[in-house]
N, C-alpha and C positions, 0 to 999 in steps of 0.2 A: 533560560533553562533552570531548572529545579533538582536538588536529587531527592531522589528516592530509593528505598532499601535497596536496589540491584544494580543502581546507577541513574545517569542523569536522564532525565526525564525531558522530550521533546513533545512540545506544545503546539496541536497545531490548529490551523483558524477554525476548525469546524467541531473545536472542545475536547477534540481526543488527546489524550495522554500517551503516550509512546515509548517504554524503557527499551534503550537496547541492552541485550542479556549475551548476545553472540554476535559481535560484527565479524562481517566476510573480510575486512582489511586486517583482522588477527588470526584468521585457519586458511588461507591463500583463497579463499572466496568459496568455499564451500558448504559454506551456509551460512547463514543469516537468520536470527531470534531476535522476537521482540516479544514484550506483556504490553499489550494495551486496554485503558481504559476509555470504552466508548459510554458518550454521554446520552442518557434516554432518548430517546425517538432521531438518534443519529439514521439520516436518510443512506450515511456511508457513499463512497466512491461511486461515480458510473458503472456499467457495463462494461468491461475490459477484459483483456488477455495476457499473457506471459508466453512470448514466445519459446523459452528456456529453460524456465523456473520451476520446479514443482511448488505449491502454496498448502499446507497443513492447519488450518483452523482448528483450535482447540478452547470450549466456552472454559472459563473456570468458575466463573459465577454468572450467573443472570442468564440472559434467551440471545441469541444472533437469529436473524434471519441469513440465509445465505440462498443466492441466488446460481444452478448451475445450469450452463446453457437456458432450457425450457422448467426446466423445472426448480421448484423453490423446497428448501428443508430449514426446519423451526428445530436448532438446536440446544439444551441445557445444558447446565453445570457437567462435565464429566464427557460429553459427546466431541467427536472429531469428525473432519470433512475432509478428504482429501482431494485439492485441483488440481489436476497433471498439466503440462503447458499445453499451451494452444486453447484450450479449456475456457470461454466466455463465461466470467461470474460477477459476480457484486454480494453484498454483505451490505447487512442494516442492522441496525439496536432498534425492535419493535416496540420496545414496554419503554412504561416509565419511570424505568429504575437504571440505575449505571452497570451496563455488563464490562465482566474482564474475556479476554482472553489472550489465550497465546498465540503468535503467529510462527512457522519455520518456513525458511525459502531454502529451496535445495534445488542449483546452487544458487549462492550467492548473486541475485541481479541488481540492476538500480533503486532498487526500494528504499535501502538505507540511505541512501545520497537524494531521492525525491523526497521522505522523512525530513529529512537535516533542512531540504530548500523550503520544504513547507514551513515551517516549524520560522526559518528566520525571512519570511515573507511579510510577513505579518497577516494583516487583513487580507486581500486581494493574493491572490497565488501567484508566484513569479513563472508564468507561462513560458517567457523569454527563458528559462532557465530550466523547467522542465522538460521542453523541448527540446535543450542542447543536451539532459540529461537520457533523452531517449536515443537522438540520434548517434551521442556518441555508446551506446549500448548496441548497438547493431538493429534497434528499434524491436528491445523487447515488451515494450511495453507499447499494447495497442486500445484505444476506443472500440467497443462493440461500433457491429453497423455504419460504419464509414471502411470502404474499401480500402486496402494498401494503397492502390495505385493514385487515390488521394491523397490519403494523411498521409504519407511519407515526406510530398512533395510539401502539404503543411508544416509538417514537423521541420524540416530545412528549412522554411523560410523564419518561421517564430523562435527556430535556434540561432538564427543571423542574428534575430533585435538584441540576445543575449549579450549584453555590455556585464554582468555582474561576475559570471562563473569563471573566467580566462585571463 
């Protein structure tokens, strides 16, 4: 970890920079802020959902592409997107230049705590440990296009290999 102006800076394998500005363990979990730097032509997350969460995209510099449901929106400096839960999106850095933006989660879900895992994963993501970080969320965080009635049982079983979190 690194600081920068707003606080320590979370580094994660896929080059993004991460400040937390607002952790949910200091306002009893009602929201969650971050500024992150995505790195040019970042492909960004899967297809995903929040069962709980609202998510608020805010560019401050550069372009995001952001993916909602079926359709896609090509954001600039100064534009916001808002995801309400249940909401299937994903998010990409299109150009080849580094975008900022802001993130808010309202309320507070595992975001900040899959951050922190990614960040001390190193290379290879610790699955074992994102999966105990969903299932013990009540499993708000879900993969597009794989049914519950599968990934759930998924999610329990790759949260068992978890030897690191407990």
């Amino acid at each position: 970890m690194t600081t920068e102006r707003d606080g320590p800076a979370l580094r994660l394998p896929t080059g993004e920079r991460i400040t937390v500005l607002t952790s949910g363990a200091d306002n009893g979990g009602t929201a969650f802020e971050v500024e992150a730097l995505l790195p040019p032509h970042l492909s960004g997350p899967p297809r995903h959902r929040h069962r709980y969460e609202t998510e608020v995209f805010t560019v401050l510099d550069g372009v995001l592409r952001v993916r909602l449901g079926r359709h896609t929106r090509t954001l600039v400096a100064g534009e916001s997107v808002t995801v309400p839960p249940g909401t299937v999106h994903a998010f990409a850095n299109p150009s080849g230049r580094p975008t900022r933006i802001r993130t808010l989660e309202t309320p507070a879900g595992p975001l900040e705590e899959q951050f922190r895992a990614l960040a001390a994963g190193g290379r290879l993501p610790p699955i074992g440990r994102l999966a105990r970080i969903t299932v013990d969320s009540g499993y708000s965080f879900a993969l597009a296009g794989i049914p519950d009635r599968i990934q759930r049982p998924l999610w329990r079983l790759l949260a068992a290999l978890d030897t690191g979190g407990r």
